[in-house]
N, CA, C and O atoms as a GROMACS GRO file, in nm:
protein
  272
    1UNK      N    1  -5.634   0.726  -5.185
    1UNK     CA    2  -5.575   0.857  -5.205
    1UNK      C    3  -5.463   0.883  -5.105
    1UNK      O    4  -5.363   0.944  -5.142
    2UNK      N    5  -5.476   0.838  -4.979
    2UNK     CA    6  -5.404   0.835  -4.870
    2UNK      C    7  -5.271   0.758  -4.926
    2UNK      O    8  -5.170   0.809  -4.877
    3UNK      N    9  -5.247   0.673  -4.996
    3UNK     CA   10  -5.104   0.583  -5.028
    3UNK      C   11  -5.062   0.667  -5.130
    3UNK      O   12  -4.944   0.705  -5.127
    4UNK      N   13  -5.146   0.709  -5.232
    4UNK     CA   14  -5.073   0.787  -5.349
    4UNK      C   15  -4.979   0.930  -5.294
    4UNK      O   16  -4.865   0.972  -5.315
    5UNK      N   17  -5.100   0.979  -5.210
    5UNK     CA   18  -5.029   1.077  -5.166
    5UNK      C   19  -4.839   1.079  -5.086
    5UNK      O   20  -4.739   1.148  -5.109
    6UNK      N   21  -4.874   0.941  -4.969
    6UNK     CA   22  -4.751   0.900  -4.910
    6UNK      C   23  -4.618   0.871  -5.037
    6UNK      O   24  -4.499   0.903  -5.038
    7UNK      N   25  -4.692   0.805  -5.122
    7UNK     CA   26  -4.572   0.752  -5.216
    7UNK      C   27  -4.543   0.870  -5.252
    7UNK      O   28  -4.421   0.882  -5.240
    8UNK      N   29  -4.596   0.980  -5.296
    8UNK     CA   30  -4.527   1.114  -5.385
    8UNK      C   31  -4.454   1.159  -5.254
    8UNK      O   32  -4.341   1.209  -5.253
    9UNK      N   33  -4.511   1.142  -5.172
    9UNK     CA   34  -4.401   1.198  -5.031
    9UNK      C   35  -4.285   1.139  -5.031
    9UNK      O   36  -4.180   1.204  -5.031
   10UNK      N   37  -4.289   1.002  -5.032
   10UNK     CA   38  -4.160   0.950  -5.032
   10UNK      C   39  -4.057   0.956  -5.167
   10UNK      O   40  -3.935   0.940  -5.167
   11UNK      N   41  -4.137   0.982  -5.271
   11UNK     CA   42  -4.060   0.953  -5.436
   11UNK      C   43  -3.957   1.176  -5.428
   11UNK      O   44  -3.850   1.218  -5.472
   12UNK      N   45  -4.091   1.250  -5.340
   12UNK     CA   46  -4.042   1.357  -5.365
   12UNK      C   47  -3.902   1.385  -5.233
   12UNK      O   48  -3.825   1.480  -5.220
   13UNK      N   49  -3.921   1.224  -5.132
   13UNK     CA   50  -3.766   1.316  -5.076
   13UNK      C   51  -3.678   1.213  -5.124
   13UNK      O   52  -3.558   1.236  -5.106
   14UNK      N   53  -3.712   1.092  -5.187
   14UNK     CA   54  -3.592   1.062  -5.279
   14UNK      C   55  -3.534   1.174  -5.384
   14UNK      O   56  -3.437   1.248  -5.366
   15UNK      N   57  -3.582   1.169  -5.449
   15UNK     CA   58  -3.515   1.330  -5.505
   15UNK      C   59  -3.470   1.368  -5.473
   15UNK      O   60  -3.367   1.404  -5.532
   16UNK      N   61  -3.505   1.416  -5.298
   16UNK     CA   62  -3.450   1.557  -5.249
   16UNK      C   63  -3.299   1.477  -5.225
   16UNK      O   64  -3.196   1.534  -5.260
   17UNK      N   65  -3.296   1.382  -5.181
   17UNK     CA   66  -3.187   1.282  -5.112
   17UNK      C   67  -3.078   1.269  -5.218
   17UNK      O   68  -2.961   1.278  -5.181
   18UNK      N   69  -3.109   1.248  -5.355
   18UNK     CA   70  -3.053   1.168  -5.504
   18UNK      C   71  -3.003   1.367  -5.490
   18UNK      O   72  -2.894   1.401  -5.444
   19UNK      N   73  -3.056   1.420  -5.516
   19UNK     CA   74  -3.026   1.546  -5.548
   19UNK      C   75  -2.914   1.643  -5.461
   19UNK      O   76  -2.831   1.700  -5.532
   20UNK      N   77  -2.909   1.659  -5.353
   20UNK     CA   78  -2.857   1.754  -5.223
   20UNK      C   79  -2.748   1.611  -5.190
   20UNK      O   80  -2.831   1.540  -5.248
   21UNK      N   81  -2.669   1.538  -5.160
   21UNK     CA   82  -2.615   1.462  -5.176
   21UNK      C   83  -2.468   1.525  -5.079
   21UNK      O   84  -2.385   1.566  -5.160
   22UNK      N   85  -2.423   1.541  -4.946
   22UNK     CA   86  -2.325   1.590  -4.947
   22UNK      C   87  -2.318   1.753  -4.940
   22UNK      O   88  -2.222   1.817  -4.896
   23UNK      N   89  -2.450   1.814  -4.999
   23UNK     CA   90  -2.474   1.963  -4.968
   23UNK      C   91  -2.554   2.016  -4.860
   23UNK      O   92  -2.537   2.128  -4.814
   24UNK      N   93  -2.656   1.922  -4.814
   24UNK     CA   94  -2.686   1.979  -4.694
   24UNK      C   95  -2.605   1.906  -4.582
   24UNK      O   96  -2.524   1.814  -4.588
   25UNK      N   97  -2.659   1.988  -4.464
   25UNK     CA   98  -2.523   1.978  -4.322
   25UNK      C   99  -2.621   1.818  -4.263
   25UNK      O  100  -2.744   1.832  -4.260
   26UNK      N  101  -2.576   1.710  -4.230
   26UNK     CA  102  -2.652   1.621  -4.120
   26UNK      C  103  -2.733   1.672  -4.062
   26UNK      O  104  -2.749   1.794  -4.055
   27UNK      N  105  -2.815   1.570  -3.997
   27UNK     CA  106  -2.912   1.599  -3.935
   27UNK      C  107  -2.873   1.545  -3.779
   27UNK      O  108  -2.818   1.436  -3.797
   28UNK      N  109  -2.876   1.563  -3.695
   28UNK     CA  110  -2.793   1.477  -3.497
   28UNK      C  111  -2.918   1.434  -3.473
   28UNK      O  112  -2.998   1.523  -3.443
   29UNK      N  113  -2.958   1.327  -3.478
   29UNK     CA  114  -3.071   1.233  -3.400
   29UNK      C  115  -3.008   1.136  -3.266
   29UNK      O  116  -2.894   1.100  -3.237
   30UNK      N  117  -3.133   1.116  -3.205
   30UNK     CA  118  -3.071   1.025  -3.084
   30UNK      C  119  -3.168   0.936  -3.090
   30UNK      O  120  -3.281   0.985  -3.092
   31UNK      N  121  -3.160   0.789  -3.094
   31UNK     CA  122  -3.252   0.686  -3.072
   31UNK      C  123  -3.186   0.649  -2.939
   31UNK      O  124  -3.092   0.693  -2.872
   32UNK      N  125  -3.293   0.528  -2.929
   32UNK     CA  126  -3.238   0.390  -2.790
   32UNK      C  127  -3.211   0.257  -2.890
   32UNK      O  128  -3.285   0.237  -2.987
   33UNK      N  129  -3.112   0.179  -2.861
   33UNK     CA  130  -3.075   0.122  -2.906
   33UNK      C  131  -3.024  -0.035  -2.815
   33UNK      O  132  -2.901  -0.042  -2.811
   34UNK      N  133  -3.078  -0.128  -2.760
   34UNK     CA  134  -3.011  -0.239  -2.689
   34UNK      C  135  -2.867  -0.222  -2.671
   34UNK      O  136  -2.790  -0.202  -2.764
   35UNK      N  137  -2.837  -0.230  -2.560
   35UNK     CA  138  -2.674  -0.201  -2.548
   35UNK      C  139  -2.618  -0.327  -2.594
   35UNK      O  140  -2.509  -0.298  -2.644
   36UNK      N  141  -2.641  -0.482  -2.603
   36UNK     CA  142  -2.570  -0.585  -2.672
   36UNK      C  143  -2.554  -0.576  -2.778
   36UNK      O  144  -2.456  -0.622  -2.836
   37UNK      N  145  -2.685  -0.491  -2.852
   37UNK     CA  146  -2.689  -0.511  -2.992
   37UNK      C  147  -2.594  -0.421  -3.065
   37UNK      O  148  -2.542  -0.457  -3.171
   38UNK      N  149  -2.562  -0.263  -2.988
   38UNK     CA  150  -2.490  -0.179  -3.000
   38UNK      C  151  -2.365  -0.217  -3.016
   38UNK      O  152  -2.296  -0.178  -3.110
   39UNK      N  153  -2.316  -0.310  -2.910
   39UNK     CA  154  -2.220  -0.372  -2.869
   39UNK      C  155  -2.135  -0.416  -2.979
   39UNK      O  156  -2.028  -0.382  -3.029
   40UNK      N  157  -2.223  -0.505  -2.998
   40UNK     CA  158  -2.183  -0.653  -3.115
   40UNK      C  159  -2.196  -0.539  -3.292
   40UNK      O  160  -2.158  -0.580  -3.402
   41UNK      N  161  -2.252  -0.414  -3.266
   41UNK     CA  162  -2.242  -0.352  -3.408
   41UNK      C  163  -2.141  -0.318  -3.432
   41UNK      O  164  -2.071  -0.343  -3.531
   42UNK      N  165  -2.114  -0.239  -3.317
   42UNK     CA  166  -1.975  -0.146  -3.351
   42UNK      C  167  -1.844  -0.237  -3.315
   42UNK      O  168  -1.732  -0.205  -3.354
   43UNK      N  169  -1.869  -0.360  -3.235
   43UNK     CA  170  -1.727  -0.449  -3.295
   43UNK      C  171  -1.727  -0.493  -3.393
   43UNK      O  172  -1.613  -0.481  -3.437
   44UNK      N  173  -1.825  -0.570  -3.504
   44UNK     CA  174  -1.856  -0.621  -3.631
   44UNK      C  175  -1.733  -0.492  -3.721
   44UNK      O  176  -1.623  -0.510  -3.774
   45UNK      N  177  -1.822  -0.362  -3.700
   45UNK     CA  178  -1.799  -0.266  -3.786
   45UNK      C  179  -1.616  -0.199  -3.727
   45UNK      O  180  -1.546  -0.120  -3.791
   46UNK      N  181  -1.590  -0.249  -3.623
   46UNK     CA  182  -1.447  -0.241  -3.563
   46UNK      C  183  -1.323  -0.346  -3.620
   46UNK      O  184  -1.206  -0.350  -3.581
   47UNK      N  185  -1.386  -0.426  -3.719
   47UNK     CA  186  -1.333  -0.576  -3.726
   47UNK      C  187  -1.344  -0.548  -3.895
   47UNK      O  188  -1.246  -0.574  -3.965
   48UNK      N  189  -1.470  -0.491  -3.958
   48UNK     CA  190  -1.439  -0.431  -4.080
   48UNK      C  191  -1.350  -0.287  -4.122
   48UNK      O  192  -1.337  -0.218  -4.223
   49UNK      N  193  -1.310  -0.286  -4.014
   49UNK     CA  194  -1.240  -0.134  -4.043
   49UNK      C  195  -1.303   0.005  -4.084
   49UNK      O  196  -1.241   0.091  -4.146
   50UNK      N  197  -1.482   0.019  -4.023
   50UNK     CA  198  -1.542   0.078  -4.081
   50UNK      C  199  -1.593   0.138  -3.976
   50UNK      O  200  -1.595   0.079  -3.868
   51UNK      N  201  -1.652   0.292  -3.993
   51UNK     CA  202  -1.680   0.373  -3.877
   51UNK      C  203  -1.891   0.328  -3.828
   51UNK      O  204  -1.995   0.325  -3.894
   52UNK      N  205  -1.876   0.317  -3.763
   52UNK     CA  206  -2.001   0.241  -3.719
   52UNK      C  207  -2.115   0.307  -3.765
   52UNK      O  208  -2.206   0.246  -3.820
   53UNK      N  209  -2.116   0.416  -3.748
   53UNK     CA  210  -2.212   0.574  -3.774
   53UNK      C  211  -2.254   0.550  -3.931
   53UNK      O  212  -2.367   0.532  -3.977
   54UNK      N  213  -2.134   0.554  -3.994
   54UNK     CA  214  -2.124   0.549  -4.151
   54UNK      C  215  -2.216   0.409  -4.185
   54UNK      O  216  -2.300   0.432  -4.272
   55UNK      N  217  -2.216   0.316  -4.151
   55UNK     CA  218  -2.228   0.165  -4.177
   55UNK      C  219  -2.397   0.227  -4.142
   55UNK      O  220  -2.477   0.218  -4.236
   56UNK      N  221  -2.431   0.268  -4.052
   56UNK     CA  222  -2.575   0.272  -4.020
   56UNK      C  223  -2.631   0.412  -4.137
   56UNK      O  224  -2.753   0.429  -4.132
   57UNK      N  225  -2.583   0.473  -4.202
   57UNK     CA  226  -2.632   0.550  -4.257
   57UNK      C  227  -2.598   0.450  -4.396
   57UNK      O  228  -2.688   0.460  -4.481
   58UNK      N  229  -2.495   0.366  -4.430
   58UNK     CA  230  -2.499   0.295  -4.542
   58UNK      C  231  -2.649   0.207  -4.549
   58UNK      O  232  -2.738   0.216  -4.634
   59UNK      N  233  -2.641   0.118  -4.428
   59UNK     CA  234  -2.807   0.032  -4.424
   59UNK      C  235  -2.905   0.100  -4.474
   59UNK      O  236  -2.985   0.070  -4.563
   60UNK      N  237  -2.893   0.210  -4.400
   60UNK     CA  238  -3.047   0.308  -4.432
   60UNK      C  239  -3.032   0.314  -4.569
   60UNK      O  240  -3.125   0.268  -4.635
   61UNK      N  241  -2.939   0.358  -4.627
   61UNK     CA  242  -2.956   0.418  -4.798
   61UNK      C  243  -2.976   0.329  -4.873
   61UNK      O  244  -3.023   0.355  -4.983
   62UNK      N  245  -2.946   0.204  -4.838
   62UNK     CA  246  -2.962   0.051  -4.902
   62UNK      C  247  -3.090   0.029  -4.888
   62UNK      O  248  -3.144   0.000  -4.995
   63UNK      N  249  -3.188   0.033  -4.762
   63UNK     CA  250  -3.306  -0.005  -4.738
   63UNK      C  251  -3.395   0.057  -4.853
   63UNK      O  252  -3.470   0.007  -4.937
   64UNK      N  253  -3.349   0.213  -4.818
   64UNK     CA  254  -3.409   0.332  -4.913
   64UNK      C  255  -3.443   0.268  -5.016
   64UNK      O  256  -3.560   0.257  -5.054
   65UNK      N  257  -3.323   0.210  -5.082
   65UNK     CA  258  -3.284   0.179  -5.252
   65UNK      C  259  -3.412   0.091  -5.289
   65UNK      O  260  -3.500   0.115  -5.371
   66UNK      N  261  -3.390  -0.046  -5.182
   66UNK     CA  262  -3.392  -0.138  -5.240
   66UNK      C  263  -3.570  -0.158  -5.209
   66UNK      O  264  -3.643  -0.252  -5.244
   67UNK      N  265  -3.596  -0.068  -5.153
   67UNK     CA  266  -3.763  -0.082  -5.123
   67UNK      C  267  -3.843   0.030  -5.177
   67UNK      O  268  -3.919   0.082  -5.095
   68UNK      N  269  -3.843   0.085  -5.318
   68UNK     CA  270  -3.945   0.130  -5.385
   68UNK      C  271  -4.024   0.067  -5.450
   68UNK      O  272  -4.117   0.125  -5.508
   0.00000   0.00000   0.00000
């Protein structure tokens, strides 16, 4: 009962996500992050011409996607 429940949790903020798109304001989080690894992201993403921030919110939405 415990997984069914989680999955409707997660299926109900896909929705919310597929739905609000651009209408609600961000959210400002702060993690820790290895400073090499940081490093080597945001030159990768300096070398694609791409804003680093963006690229990490692209992964996430990909992960999202691709793991229901």
């Amino acid at each position: 009962m415990k997984d069914a429940t989680k999955q409707i949790q997660w299926l109900e903020s896909m929705r919310e996500l597929n739905k609000a798109k651009k209408v609600k304001k961000a959210k400002l989080i702060t993690m820790k992050i290895d400073p090499d690894l940081l490093s080597a992201f945001k030159l990768k993403c300096e070398l694609e011409k791409r804003p680093y921030t963006t690229r990490i919110k692209e992964l996430m939405q990909d992960y999202l996607e691709d793991n229901n």
